[in-house]
C-alpha positions as CSV (number, residue, x, y, z in Angstrom):
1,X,8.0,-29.4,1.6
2,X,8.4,-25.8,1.4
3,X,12.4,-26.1,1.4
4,X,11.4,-28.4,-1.4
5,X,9.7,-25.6,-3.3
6,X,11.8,-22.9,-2.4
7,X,14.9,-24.6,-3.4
8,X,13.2,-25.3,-7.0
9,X,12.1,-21.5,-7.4
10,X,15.4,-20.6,-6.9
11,X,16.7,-22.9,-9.3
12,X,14.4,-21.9,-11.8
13,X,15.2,-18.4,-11.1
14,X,18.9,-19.5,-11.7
15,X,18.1,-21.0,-15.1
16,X,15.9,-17.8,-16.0
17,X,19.0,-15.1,-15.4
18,X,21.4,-18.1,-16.7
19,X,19.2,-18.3,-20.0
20,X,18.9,-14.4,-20.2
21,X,21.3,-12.4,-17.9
22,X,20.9,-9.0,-19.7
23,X,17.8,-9.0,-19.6
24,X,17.5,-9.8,-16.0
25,X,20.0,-7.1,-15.4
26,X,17.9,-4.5,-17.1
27,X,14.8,-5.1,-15.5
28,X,16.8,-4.6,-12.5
29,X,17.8,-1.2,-12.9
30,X,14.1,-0.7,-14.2
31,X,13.2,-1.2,-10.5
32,X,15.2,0.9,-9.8
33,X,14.2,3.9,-11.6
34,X,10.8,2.8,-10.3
35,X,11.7,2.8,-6.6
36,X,13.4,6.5,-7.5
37,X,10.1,7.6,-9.4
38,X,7.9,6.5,-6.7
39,X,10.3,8.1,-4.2
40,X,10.0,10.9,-6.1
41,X,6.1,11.5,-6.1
42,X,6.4,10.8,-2.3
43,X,8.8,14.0,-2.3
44,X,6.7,16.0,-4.1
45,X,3.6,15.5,-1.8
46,X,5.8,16.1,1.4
47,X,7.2,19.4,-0.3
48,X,3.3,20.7,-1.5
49,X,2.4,20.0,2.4
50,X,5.6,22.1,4.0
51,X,4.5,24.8,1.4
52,X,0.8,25.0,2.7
53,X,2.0,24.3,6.5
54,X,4.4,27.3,5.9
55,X,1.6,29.7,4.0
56,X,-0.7,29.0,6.9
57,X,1.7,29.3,9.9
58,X,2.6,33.1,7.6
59,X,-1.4,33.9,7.9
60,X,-1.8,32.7,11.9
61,X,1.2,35.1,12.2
62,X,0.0,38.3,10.7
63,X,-4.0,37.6,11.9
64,X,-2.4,37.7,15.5
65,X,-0.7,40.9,14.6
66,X,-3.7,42.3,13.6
67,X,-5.6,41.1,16.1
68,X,-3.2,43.4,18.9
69,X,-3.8,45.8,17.1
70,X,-7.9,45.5,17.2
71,X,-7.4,44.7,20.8
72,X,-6.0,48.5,21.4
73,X,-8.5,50.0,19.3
74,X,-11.3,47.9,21.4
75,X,-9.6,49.2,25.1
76,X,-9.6,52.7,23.9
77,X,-13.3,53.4,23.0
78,X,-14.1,51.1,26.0
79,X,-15.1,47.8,24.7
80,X,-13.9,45.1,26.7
81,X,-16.3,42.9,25.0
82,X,-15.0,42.8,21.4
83,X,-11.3,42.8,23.3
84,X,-12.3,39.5,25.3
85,X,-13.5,38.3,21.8
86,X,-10.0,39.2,20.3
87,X,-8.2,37.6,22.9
88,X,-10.0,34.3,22.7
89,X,-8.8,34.0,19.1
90,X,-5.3,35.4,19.6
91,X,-5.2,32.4,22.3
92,X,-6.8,30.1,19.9
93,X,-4.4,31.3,17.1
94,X,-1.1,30.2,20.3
95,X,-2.5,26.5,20.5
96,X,-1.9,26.3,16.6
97,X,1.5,27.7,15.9
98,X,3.4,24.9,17.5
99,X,1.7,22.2,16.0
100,X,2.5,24.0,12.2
101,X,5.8,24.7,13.0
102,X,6.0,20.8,14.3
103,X,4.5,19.8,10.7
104,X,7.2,22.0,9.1
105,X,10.1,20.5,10.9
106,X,9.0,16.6,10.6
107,X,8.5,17.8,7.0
108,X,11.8,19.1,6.3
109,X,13.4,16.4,8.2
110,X,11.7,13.8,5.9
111,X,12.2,15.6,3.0
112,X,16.2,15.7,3.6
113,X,15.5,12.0,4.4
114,X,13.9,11.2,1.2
115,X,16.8,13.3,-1.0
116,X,19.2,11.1,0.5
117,X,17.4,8.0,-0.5
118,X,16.8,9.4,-4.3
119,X,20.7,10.0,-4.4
120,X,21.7,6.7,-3.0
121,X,19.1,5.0,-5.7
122,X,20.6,7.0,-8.3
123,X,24.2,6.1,-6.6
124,X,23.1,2.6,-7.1
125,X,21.4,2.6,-10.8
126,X,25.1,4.1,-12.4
127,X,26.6,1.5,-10.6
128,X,24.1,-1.1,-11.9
129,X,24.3,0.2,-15.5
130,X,28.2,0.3,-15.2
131,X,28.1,-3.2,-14.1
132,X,25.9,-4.1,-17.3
133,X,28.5,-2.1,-19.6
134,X,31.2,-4.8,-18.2
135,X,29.0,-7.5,-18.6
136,X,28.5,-6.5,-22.3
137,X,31.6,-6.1,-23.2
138,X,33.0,-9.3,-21.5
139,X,30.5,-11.3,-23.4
140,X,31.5,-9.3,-26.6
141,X,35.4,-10.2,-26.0
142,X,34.7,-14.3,-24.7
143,X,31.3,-15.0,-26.0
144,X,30.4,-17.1,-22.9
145,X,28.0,-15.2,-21.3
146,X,28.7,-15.7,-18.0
147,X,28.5,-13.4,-15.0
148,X,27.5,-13.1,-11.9
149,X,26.1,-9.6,-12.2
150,X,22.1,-10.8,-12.2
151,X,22.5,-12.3,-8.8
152,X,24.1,-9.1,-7.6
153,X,21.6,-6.9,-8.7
154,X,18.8,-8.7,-7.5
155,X,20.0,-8.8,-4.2
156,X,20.8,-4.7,-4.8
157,X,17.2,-4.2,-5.3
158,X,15.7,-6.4,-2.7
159,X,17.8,-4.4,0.2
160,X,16.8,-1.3,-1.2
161,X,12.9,-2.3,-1.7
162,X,13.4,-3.2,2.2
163,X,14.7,0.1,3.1
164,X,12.2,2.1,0.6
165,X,9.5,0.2,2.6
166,X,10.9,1.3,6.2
167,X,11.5,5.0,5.1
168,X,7.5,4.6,3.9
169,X,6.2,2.9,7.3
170,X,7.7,5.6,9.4
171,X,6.0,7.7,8.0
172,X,2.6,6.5,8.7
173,X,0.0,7.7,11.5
174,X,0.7,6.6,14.7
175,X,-2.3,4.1,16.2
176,X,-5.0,5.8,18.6
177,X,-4.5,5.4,22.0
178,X,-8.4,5.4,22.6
179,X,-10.8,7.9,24.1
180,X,-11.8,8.9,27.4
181,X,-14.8,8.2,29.1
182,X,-18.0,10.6,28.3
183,X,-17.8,12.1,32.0
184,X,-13.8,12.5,31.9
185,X,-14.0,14.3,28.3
186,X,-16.8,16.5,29.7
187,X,-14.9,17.6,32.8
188,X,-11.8,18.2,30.7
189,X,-13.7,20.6,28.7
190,X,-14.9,22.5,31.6
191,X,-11.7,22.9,32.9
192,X,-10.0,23.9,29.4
193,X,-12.9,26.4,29.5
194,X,-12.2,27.8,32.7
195,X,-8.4,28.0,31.5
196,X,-9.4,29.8,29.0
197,X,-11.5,32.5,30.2
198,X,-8.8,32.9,33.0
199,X,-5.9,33.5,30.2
200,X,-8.1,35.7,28.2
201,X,-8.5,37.7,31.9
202,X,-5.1,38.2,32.3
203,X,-4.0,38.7,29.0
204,X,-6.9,42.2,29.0
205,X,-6.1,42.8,32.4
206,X,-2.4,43.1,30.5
207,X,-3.2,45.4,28.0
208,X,-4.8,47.5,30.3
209,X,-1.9,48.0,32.6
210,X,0.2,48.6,29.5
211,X,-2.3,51.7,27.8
212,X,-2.9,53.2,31.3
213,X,1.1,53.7,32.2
């Protein structure tokens, strides 16, 4: 039964682009300035997020700076209290450059990505409207009105509606791999804790070794 059906869509299909080829042919290459328009927007979003990923790694940068700096000023009127402080966010501030400067590369790499798909679309839309030109002017010169161009360009925009959906599912969020038990997360935060206080120990203990040569 469903061969049954399918095989009768497809014939009316055949009679719709046999009835009305150049119209079929132009709603074709209307998909495809859809699929380059959508493309497009998808772009535009992955540029605006480099831009903000690239401002904020810029500000982590220059607060760390500044923080050094306030760390010296703390050791020399004997604070090691508001130095400890500093270094907990200079530390804090370490933990999020790599993950901005991760965000920045998977965006540049889908960005170059995407600007290869918008030229192969466009690549493929000339090619479609050439195609159209022949068809028109080989129906102007027989007056038959036969081609095989519809066909063709279906097929044309079915593969590349198939790869504009890949090149959209990689780019989704990877599933959760679950959480951890109450008791594991709580020991793991202990120990993070202790890691942290040790780091911000040696990083003072540092500093002063460095303002006492």
């Amino acid at each position: 039964m469903g061969r049954i059906i399918s095989g009768s869509f497809n014939a009316l299909l055949d009679t719709v682009e046999d009835a009305a080829p150049e119209a079929m042919m132009e709603q074709a290459i209307r998909e495809v300035d859809d699929a380059i328009e959508d493309v497009r927007a998808e772009l535009g979003k992955i540029i605006a997020a480099k831009h903000v990923a690239n401002k904020k790694l810029a500000d982590k940068n220059a607060q760390h700076d500044d923080l050094s700096s306030k760390i010296e000023i703390a050791l020399t009127e004997k604070r090691e209290d508001l130095a400890e402080a500093a270094i907990a966010q200079q530390l804090d501030i370490e933990a999020q450059l790599p993950v901005l400067e991760q965000t920045i590369a998977d965006a540049s790499e889908n960005e170059k990505e995407l600007e290869g798909y918008i030229a192969a679309l466009q690549a493929k839309k000339r090619e479609m409207a050439e195609e159209l030109k022949a068809f028109r002017e080989a129906k102007a010169a027989s007056q038959t009105g036969q081609t095989g161009g519809p066909s063709a360009a279906q097929a044309d925009i079915s593969k590349a509606t198939k790869a504009f959906d890949r090149i959209m599912e990689r780019q989704g969020i990877p599933p959760s791999k679950g959480a951890a038990s109450a008791k594991t997360a709580a020991q793991m935060q202990e120990l993070e804790q202790l890691s942290q206080n040790n780091r911000i120990k040696e990083r003072l203990t540092a500093i002063k070794s460095r303002l006492e040569e």
